[in-house]
C-alpha positions as CSV (number, residue, x, y, z in Angstrom):
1,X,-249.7,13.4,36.4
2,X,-246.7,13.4,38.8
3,X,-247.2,14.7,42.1
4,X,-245.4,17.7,42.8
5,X,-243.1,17.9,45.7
6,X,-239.9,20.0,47.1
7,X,-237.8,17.7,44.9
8,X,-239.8,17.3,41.5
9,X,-240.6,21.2,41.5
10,X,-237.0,22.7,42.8
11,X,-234.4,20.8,40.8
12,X,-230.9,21.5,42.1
13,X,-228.7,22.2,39.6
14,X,-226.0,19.9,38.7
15,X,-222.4,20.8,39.8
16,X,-221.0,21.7,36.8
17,X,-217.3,20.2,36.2
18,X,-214.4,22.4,35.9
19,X,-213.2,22.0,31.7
20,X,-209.5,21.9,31.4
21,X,-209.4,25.9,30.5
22,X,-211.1,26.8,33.6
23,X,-208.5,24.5,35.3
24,X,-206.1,26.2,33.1
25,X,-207.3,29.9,34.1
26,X,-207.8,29.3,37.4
27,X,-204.2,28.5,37.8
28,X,-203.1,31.5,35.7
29,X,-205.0,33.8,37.9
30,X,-203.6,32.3,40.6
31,X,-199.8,32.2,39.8
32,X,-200.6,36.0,38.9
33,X,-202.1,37.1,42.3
34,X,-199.2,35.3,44.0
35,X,-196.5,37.2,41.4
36,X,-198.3,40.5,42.4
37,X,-198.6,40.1,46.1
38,X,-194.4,39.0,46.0
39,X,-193.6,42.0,43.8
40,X,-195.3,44.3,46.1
41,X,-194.1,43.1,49.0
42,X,-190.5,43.6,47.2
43,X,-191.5,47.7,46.7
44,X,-192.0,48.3,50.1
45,X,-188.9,45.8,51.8
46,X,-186.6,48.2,49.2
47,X,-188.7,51.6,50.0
48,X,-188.4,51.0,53.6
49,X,-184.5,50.5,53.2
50,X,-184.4,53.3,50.7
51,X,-185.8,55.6,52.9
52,X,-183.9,54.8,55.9
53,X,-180.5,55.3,54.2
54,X,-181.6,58.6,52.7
55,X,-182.4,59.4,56.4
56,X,-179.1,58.2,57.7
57,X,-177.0,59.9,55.3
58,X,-176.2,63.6,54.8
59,X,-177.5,65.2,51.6
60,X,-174.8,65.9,49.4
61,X,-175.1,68.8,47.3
62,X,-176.0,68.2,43.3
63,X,-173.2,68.7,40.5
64,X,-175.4,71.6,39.2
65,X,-175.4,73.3,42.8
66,X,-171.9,73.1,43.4
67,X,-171.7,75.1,40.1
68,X,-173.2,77.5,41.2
69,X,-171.5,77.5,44.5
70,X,-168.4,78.0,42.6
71,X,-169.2,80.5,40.5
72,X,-170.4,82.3,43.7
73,X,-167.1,82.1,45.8
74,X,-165.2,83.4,42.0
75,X,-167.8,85.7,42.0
76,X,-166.8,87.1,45.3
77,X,-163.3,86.9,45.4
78,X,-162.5,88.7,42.3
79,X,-165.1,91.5,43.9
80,X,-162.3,91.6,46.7
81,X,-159.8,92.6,44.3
């Protein structure tokens, strides 16, 4: 019978090598994270510089509301007549 000790009873277990598709996924997932931490870092370097030329210039008026700020003044100055 074989004596039983820490390294007979509690086997460690064997470090198990990486096949070529987890070599092949772990690089995938890692070419991804990168891709998606870049990409974000984009969106907010262009809605930082979005936002401060929205703040720096003056808010022009839409074609529809010019419309209707013509028809207005018509309005009114044929009600002068």
């Amino acid at each position: 019978m074989v004596k039983l000790t820490k390294e007979t009873a509690f086997k460690a277990p064997s470090p198990r090598s990486e096949t070529p598709i987890d070599k092949t996924t772990r690089i995938v997932r890692e070419i991804i994270e990168e891709e998606g931490t870049q990409r974000k870092l984009k969106m907010e370097r262009l809605r930082r510089s979005r936002l401060e030329r929205e703040a720096c210039t003056p808010a022009k008026p839409t074609a529809a509301a010019r419309k209707t700020a013509l028809k207005t003044v018509s309005a009114k100055a044929a009600a002068k007549r």
